[in-house]
N, C-alpha and C positions, 0 to 999 in steps of 0.2 A: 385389346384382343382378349375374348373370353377363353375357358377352355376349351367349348366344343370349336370354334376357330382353330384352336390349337392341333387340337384332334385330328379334323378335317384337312389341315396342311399338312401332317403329319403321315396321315392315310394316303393321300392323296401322293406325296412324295415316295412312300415306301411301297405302296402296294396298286393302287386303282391307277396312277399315269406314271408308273417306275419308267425310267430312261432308258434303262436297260433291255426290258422285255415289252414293253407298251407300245410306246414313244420310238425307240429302236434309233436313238439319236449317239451320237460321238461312238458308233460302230469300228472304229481304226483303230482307236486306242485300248476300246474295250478287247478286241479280238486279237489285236497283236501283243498284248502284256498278260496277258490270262494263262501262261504256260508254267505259272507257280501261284501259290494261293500269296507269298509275301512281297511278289512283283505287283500283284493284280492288287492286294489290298494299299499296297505304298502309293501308287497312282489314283487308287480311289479315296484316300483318305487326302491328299495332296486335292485332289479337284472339287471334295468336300469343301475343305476351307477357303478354296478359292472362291466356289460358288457364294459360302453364308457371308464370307467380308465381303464381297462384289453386289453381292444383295443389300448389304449392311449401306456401302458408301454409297451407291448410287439414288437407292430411294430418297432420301434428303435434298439431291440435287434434282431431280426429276420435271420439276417445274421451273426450273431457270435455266435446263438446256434448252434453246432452240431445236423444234423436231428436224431440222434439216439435217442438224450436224449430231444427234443423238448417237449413231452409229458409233463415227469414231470417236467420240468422249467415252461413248460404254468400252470401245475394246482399250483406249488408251488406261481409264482405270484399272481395267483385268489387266491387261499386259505388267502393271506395274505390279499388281500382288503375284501374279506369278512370276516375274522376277525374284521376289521377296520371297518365294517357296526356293524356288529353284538355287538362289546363293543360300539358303537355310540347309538344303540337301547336301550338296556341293560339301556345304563347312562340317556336316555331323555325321551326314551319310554319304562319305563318296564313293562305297564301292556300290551301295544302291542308286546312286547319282548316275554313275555309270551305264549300269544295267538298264535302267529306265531309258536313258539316252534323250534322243529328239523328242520322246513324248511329254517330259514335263513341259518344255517351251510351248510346243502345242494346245497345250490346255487354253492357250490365247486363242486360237483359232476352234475349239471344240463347240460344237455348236448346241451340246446341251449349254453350257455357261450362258451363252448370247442369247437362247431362248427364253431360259429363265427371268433372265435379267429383262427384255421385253415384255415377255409375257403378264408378269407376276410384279418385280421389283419395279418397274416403272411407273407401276400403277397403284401402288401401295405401302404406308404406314414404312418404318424399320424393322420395328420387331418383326413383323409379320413374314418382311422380304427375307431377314435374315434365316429366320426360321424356314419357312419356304427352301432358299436353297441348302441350307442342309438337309432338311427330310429328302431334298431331290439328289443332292450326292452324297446321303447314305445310300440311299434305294438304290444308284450305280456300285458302291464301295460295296455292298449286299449281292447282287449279282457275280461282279467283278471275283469275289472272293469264291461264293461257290462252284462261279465256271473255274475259277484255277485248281481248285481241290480237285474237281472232277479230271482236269487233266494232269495234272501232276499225280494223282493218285493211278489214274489207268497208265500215264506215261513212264512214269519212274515209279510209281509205287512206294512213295513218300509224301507226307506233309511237311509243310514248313522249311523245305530248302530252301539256303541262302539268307537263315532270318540271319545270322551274325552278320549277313553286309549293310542290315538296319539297328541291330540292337549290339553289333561288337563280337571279339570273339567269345565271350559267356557260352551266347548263343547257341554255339557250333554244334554242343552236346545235345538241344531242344530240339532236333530232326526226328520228325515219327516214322518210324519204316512199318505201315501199312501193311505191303507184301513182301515177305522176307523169302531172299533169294531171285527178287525180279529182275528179268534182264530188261525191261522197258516195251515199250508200245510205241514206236517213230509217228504213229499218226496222230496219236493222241495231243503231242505238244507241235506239231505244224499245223499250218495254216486250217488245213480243212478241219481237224481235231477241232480245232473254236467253234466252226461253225457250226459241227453237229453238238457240240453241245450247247452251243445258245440253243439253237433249234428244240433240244428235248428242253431246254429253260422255259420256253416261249411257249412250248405245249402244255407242258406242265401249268404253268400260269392260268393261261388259256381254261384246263381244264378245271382247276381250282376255283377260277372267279364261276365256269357255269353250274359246278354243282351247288355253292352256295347260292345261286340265281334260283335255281330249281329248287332248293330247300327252302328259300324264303317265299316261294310263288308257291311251294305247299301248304306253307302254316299259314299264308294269307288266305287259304282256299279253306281250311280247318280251321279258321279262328268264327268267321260268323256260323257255320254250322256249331261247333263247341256253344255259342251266346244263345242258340236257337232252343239247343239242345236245354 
């Protein structure tokens, strides 16, 4: 794998087919843990690693599963690393363990993981697979993080609550109070709060990839006039 390879899955995972806003794939997880930027990042960094080892072990066997039973070989090997997330949490992080709940186990059933893993890893090299699913669940752990800011900030009017139930009680003192004196926003950290902020995510995105469209379909249109010139 060259660099521009590199590059290209890189791009590819963080911004041009992000999961998050593109793709619009493992929306349950995404939208139900996003009511703090250290709930939203601890699930996206946990499904990160899921993704790059799942990428990592499967590519190797790729050609000696039988396509029949492809399926449950792929989720029996995820199931097994997210096991191995899930007792890693449990032992270092349990008051994050907690918080998270059902959604760590879940990461077995998330169907960005299973996509990836067909799409990309079953058809390709190691390095590549693994890489691959990282740049795919950074691009979630990237969304994931700035939808919680967005809610946690309009909701409580702080960043980084609850980091001590991931980094200890140290922690406790690292809370930014944003807006001092906030009494909160109830809508902001329920249900519909997620969704309008994916939504302004997904616009946003949206309008990002067309202005650079339009700006590169201008200098393509100004470059043979400039040669002519």
């Amino acid at each position: 794998m060259n660099v521009q390879e590199l590059n290209d899955i890189l791009h590819n995972g963080l911004w041009k087919q992000n999961t998050g806003v593109v793709q619009l794939l493992g929306l349950c997880p995404l939208l139900a843990v996003s009511n703090s930027v250290v709930n939203a990042v601890s699930l996206g960094l946990a499904t990160t690693l899921v993704m790059a080892l799942s990428g990592a072990a499967i590519s190797p066997i790729r050609n000696f599963v039988p396509n029949e039973i492809r399926i449950p070989v792929y989720i029996l090997i995820i199931a097994v690393l997210v096991t191995v997330v899930q007792y890693a949490m449990n032992a270092y992080m349990y008051g994050l363990y907690v918080v998270l709940g059902i959604f760590i186990p879940l990461i077995v059933t998330n169907c960005i993981v299973l996509a990836r893993i067909e799409a990309f890893a079953g058809k390709n090299p190691v390095l590549p697979a693994a890489v691959d699913g990282l740049a795919m669940g950074l691009g979630l752990t990237a969304v994931l993080a700035i939808l919680g800011g967005m809610r946690e900030i309009v909701g409580h009017g702080t960043l980084f609550g609850g980091l001590d139930l991931a980094l200890g009680d140290m922690a406790k003192g690292w809370v930014i109070t944003v807006i001092p004196d906030y009494h909160g926003f109830l809508l902001a950290i329920l249900p519909p709060g997620a969704f309008i902020g994916l939504g302004l995510l997904i616009a946003g995105k949206n309008w990002l990839t067309l202005r650079a469209e339009q700006k590169a379909r201008a200098q393509s249109i100004a470059a043979p006039q400039t040669s002519a010139a």
